[in-house]
C-alpha positions in Angstrom: -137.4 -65.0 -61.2 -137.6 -66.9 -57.6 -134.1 -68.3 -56.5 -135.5 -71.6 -56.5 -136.7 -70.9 -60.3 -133.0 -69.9 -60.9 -131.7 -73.0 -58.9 -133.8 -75.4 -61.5 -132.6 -73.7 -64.4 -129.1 -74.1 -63.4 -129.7 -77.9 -62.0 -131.5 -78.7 -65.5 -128.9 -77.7 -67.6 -126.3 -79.8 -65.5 -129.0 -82.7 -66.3 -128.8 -82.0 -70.2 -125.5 -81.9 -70.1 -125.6 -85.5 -68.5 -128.0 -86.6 -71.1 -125.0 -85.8 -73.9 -122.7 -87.0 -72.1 -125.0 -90.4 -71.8 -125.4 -90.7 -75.6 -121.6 -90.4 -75.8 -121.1 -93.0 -73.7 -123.7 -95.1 -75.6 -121.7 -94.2 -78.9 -118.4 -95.6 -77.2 -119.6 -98.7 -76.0 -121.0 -99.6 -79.6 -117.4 -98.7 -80.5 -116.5 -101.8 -78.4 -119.4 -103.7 -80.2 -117.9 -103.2 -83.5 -114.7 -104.4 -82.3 -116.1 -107.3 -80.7 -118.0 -107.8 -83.8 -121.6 -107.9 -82.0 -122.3 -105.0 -84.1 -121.9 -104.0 -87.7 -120.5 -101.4 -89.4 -124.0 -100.2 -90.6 -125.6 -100.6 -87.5 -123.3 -98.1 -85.9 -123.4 -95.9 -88.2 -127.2 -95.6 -88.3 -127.3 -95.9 -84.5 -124.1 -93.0 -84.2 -126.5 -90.4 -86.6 -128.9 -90.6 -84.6 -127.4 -90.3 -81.1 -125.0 -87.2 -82.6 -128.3 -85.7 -83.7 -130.1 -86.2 -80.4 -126.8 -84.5 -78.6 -127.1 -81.4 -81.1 -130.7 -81.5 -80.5 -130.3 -81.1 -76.7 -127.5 -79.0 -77.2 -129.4 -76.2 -79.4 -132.2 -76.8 -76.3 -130.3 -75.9 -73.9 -129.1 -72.7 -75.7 -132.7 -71.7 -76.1 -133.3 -72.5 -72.5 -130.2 -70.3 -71.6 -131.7 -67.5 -73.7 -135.1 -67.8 -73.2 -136.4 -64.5 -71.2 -138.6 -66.0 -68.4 -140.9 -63.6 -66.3 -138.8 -62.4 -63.2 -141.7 -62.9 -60.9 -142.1 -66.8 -61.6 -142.0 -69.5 -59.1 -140.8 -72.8 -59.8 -144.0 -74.4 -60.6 -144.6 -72.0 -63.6 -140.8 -71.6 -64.5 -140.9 -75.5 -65.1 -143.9 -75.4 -67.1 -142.6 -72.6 -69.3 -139.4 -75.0 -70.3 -141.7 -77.9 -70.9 -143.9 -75.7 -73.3 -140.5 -73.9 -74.9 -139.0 -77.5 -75.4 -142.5 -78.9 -77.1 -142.1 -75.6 -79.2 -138.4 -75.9 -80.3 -138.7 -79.8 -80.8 -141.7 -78.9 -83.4 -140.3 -76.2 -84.9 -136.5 -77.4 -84.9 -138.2 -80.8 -86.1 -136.6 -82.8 -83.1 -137.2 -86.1 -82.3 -139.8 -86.4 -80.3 -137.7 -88.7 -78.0 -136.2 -85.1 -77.2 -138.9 -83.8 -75.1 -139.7 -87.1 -73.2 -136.0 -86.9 -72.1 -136.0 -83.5 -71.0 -139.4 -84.0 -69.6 -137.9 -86.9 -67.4 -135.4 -85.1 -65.8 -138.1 -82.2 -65.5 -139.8 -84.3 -63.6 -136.9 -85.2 -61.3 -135.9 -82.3 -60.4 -139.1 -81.2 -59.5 -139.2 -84.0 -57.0 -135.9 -83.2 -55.8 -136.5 -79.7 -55.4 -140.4 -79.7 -54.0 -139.0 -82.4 -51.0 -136.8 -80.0 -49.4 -139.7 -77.5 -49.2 -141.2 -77.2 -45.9 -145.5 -79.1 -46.1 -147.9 -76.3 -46.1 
C-alpha cells in the first residue's frame, strides 16, 4: 500500500472517531433538553438507541476497516474505493443503517479533497 493510501487510512479513522464522538455530543445536549423539559423522556430514549447504535455501528466499521487486508500496491484512488465498497458490504450484511455509509462516505469524500490538493497538477 502507497504511503498516501496508508496516510488516508490513518486520517479516516481519526474522522470516525470524530463522528462518535459527535453522536455523543448529540446524546449530551438532549440530556440538557430533558432537563430543560424541551424534550421528553421517550423522545430521548428513542433518539439515545439509535445514536448508541450508530456509534457501535461505526465502531465495528472501523475494526473491519483496521483489519481489512488491502492490496499493498494500491494507490489512494483505489484504496478509497475499496473502503467505500467494504463499508456498503458491512452496512448490508451487519444490517446498518443506511445513514452509516452516507456518513462515512462524507468524510471519504473530504479527505480525498484534502489529500488530492496537496498533490502536485499533472
Amino acid at each position: 500500500m502507497s504511503r498516501s493510501a496508508r496516510h488516508f487510512l490513518d486520517l479516516l479513522d481519526v474522522e470516525l472517531e470524530d463522528i462518535c464522538a459527535d453522536l455523543r455530543e448529540m446524546e449530551e445536549l438532549m440530556r440538557t433538553r430533558i432537563a430543560a423539559s424541551d424534550l421528553t423522556e421517550y423522545v430521548f430514549q428513542e433518539n439515545s438507541a439509535l445514536l448508541e447504535f450508530e456509534i457501535a455501528c461505526i465502531s465495528r466499521l472501523r475494526i473491519a476497516i483496521r483489519d481489512h487486508a488491502f492490496e499493498t500496491a494500491q494507490d489512494l484512488d483505489a484504496t478509497a474505493a475499496e473502503v467505500i465498497q467494504l463499508c456498503t458490504h458491512e452496512t448490508r450484511r451487519m444490517q446498518m443503517p443506511p445513514s452509516i455509509c452516507l456518513l462515512v462516505g462524507r468524510r471519504i469524500r473530504k479527505l480525498m479533497q484534502f489529500l488530492n490538493a496537496g498533490e502536485p497538477a499533472d
